[in-house]
Backbone as a ProteinNet text record, in pm:
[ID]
protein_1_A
[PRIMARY]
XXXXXXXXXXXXXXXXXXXXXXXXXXXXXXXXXXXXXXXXXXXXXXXXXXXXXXXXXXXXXXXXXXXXXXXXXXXXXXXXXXXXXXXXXXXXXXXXXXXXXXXXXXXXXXXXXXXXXXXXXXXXXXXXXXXXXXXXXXXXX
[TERTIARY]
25595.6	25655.7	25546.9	25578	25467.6	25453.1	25340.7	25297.9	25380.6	25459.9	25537.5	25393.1	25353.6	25287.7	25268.8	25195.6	25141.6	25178.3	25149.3	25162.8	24986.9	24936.6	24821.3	24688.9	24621.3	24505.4	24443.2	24383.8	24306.5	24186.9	24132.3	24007.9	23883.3	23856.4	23737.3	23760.6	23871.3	23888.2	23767.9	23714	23607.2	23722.4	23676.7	23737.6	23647.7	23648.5	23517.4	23630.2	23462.8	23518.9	23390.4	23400	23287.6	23227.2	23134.7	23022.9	22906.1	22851.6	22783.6	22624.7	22488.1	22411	22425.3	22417.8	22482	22540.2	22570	22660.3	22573.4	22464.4	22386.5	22254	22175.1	22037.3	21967.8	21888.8	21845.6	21936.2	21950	22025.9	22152.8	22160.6	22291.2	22362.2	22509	22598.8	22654.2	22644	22643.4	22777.8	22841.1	22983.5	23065.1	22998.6	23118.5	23106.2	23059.9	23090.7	23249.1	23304.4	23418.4	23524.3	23675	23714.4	23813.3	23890.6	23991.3	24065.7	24205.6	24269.3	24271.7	24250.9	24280.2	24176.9	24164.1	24001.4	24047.6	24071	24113.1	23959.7	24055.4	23938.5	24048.2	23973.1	24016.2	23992.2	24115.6	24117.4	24013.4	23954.7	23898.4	23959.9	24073.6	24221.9	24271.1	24290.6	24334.3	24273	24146.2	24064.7	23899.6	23812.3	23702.6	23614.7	23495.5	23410.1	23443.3	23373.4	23358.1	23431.4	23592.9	23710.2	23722.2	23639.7	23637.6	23547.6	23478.7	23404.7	23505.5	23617	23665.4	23676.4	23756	23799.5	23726.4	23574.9	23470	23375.1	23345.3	23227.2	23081.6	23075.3	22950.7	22920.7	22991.8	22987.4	22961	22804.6	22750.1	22731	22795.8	22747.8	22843.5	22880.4	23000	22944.3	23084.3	23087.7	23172.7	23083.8	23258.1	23243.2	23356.8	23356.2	23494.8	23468.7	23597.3	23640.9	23804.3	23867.6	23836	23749.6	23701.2	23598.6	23509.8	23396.6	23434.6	23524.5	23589.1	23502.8	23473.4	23471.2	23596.1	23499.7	23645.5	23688.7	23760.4	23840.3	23731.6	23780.5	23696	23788.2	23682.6	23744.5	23802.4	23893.6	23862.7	23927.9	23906.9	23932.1	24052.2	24190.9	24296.1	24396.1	24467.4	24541.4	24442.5	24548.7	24479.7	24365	24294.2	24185.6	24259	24155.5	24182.6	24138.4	24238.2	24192.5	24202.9	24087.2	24079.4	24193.3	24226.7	24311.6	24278.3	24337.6	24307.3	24492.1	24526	24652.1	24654	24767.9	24791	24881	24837.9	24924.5	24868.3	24957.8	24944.5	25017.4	24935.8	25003	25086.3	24979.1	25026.4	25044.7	25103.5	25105.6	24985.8	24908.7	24788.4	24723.9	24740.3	24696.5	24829.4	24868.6	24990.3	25036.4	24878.3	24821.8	24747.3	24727.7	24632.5	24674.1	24706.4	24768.2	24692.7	24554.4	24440.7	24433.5	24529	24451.8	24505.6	24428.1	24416.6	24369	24392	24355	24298	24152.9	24157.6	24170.2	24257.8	24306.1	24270.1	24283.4	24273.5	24442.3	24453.5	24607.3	24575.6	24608.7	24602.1	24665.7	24581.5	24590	24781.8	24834.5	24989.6	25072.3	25044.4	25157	25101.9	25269.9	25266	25192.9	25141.3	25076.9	25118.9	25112.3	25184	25053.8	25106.7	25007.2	24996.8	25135.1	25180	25052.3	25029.5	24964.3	24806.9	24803.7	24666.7	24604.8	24493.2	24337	24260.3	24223.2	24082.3	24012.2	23885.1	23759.1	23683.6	23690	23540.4	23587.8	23700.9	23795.4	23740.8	23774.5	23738.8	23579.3	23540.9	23377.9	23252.4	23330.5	23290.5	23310.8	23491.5	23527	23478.8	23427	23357	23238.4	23160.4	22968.2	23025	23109.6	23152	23174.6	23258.3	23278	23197.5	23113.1	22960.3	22859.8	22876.8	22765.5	22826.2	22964.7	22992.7	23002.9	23006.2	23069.7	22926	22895.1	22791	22772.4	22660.2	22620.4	22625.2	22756.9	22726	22668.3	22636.9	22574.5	22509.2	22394.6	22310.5	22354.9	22416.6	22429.1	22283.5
3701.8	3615.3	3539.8	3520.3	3452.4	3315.2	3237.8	3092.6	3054.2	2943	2871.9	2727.5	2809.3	2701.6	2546.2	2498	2350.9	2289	2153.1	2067.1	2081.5	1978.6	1951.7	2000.2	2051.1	2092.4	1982.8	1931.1	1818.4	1838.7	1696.8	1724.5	1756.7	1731.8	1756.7	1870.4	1984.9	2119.5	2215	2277.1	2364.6	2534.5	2564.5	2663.1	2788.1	2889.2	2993.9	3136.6	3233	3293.7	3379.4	3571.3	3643.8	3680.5	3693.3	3722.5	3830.2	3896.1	4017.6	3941.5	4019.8	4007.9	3978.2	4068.6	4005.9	3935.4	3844	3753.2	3622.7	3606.2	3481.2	3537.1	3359.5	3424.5	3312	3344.2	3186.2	3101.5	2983	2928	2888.9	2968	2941.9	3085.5	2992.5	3054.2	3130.9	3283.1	3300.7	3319.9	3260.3	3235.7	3372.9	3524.3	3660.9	3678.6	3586.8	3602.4	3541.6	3493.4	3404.4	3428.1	3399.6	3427	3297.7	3339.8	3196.3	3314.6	3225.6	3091.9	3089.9	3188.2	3161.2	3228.2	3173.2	3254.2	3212.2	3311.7	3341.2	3286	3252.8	3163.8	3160.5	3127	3116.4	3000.2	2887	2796.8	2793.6	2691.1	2716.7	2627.5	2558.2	2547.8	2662.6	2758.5	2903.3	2995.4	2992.3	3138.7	3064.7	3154.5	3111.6	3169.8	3141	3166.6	3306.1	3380.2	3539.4	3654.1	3554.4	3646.5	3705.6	3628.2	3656.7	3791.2	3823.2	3960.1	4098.9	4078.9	4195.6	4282.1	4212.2	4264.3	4372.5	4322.9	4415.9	4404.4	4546.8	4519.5	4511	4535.9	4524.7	4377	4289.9	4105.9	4134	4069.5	4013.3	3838.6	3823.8	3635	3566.4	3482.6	3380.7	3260.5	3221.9	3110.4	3037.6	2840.8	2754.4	2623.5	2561	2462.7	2387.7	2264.5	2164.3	2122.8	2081.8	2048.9	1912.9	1818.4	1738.8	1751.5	1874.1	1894.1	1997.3	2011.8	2064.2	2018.4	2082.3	2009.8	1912.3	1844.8	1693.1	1835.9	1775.5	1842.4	1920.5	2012.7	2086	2097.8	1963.1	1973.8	2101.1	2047.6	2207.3	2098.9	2176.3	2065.8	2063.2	2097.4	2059.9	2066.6	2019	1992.5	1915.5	1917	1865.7	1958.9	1884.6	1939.3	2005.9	2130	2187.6	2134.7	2097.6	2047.1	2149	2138.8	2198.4	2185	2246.6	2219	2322.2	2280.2	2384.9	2390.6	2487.3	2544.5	2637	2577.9	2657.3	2821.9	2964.2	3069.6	3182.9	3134.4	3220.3	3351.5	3489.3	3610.6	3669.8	3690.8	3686.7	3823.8	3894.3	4040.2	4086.8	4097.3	4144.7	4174.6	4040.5	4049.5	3977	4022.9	4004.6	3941.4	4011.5	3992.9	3826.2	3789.7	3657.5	3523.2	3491.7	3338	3260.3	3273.4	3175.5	3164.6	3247	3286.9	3128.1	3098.8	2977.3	3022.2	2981.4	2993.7	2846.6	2870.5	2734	2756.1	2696.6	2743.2	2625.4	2677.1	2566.6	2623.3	2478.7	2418.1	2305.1	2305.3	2221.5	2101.6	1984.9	1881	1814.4	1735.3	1749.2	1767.4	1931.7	2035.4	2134.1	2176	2293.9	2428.5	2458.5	2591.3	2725.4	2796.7	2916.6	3028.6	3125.5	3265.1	3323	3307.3	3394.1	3305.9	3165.3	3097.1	3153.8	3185.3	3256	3123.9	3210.1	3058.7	3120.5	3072.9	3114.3	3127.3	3273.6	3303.1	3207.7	3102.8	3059.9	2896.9	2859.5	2787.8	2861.1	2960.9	3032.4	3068	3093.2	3075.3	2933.1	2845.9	2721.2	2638.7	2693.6	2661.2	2742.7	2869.2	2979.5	2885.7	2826.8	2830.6	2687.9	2590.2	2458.7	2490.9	2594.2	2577.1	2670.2	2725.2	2830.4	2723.1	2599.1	2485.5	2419.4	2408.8	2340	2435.6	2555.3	2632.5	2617.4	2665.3	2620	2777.1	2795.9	2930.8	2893.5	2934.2	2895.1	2977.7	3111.1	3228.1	3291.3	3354	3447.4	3579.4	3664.9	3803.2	3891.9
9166.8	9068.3	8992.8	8867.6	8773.8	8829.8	8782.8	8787.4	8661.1	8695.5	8594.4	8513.3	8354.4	8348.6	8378.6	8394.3	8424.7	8273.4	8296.4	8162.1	8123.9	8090.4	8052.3	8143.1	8114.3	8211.8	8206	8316.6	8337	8262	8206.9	8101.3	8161.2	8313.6	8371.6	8485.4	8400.6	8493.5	8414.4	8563.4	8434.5	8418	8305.5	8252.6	8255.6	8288.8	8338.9	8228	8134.6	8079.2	8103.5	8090.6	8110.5	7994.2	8030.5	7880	7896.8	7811	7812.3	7783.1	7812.4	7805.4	7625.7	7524.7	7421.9	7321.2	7463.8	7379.7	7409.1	7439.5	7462.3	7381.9	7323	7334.6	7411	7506.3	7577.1	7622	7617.1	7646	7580.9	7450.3	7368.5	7365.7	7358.6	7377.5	7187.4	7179.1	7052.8	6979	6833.7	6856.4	6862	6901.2	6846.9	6987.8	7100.4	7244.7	7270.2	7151.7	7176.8	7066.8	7086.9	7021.8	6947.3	6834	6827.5	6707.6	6669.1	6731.5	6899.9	6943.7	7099	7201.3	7262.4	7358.4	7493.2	7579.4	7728.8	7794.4	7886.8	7978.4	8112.1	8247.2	8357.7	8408.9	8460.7	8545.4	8694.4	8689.3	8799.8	8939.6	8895.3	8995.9	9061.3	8956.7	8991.4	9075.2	9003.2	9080.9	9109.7	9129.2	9161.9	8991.5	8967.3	8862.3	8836.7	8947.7	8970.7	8902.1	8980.1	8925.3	8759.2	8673.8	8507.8	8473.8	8618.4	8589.7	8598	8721.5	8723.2	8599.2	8484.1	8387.5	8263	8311.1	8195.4	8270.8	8344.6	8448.1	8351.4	8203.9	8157.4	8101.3	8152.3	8137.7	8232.3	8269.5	8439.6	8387.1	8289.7	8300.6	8273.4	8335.6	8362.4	8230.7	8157	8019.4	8130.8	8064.6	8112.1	8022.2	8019.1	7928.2	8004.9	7993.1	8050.8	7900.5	7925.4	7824.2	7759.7	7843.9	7777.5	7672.3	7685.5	7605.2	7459.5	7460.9	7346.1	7213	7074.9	7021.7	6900.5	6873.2	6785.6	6671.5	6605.2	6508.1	6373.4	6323.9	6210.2	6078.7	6019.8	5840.9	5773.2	5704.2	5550.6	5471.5	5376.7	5215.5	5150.8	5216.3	5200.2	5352.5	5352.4	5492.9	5600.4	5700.8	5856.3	5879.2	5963.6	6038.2	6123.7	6151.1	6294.6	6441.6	6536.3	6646	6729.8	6850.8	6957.5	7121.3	7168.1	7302.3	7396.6	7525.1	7661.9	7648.8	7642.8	7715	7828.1	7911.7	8042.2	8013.8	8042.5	8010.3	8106.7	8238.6	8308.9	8298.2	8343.5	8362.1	8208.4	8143.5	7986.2	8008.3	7866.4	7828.1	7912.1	7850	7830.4	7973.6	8088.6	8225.5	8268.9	8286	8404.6	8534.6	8609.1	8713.9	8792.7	8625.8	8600.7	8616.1	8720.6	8744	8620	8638.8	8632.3	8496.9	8429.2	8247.7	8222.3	8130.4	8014.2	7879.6	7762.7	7639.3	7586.9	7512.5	7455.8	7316	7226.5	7099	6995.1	6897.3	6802.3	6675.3	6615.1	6541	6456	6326.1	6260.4	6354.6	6311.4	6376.9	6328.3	6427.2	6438.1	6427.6	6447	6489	6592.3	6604.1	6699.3	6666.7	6819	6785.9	6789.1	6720.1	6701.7	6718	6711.9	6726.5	6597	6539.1	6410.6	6284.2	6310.6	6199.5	6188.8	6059.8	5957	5977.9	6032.7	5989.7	5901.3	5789.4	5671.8	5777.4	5683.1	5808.9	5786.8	5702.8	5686	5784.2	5796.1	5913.8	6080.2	6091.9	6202.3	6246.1	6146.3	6140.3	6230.4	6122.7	6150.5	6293	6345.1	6455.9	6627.9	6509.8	6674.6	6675.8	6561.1	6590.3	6647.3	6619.1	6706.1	6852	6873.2	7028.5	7075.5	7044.4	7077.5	7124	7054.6	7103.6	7187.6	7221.1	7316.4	7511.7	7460.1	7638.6	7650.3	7800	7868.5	7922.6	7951.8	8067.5	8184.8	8267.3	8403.3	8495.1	8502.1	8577.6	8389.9	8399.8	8310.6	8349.2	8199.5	8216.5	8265.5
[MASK]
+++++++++++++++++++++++++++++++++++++++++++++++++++++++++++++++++++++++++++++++++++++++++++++++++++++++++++++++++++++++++++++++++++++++++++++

């Protein structure tokens, strides 16, 4: 039986996601290692670091970022800013299997988030190289 999502992920849960040699250079995290509006990541309530390798054995390096370190919101020059969030979505389409899945997404700032809503690339751009400086390397591919 599925995990019935949680409310709010706590802001100092770390969030663990896998990453390819690739997708780093040195110590930065590079932003086409990541994705948005929504980028899968694993609770580390749920599972342990590790578990984010099963899925692509050619990622040997563990990404993590807590929902506190998010970054603040990203301008554009008409409407709300886009804000950042951790949502809880366990055992999605996609992995089934995955208690642990989390997405951290970004939504124009107050409103609801949808999947169906178009972000401009140069919106999406700006918001990968923002949260590229914020995830952390926790294991090196």
């Amino acid at each position: 039986m599925a995990r019935v999502p949680d409310g709010d992920i706590p802001p100092e849960e770390p969030l663990y996601r896998s990453v390819g040699a690739d997708g780093v250079n040195g110590e930065d995290v590079l932003p086409f290692a990541l994705e948005l509006p929504q980028c899968s990541f694993n609770r580390s309530k749920y599972s342990h670091p590790e578990q984010v390798l099963v899925p692509r054995p050619e990622h040997t390096g563990i990404l993590s970022v807590r929902p506190l370190d998010l970054p603040g919101p990203v301008p554009r020059h008409t409407g709300s800013p886009y804000e950042f969030f951790a949502a809880d979505d366990p055992n999605p389409k996609e992995d089934l299997q995955n208690d642990a899945h989390c997405e951290v997404r970004i939504k124009p700032q107050g409103l609801t988030f949808s999947k169906n809503h178009k972000v401009k690339k140069e919106i999406l751009a700006k918001a990968l190289d923002e949260l590229a400086r914020k995830v952390r390397i926790f294991r090196t591919p």
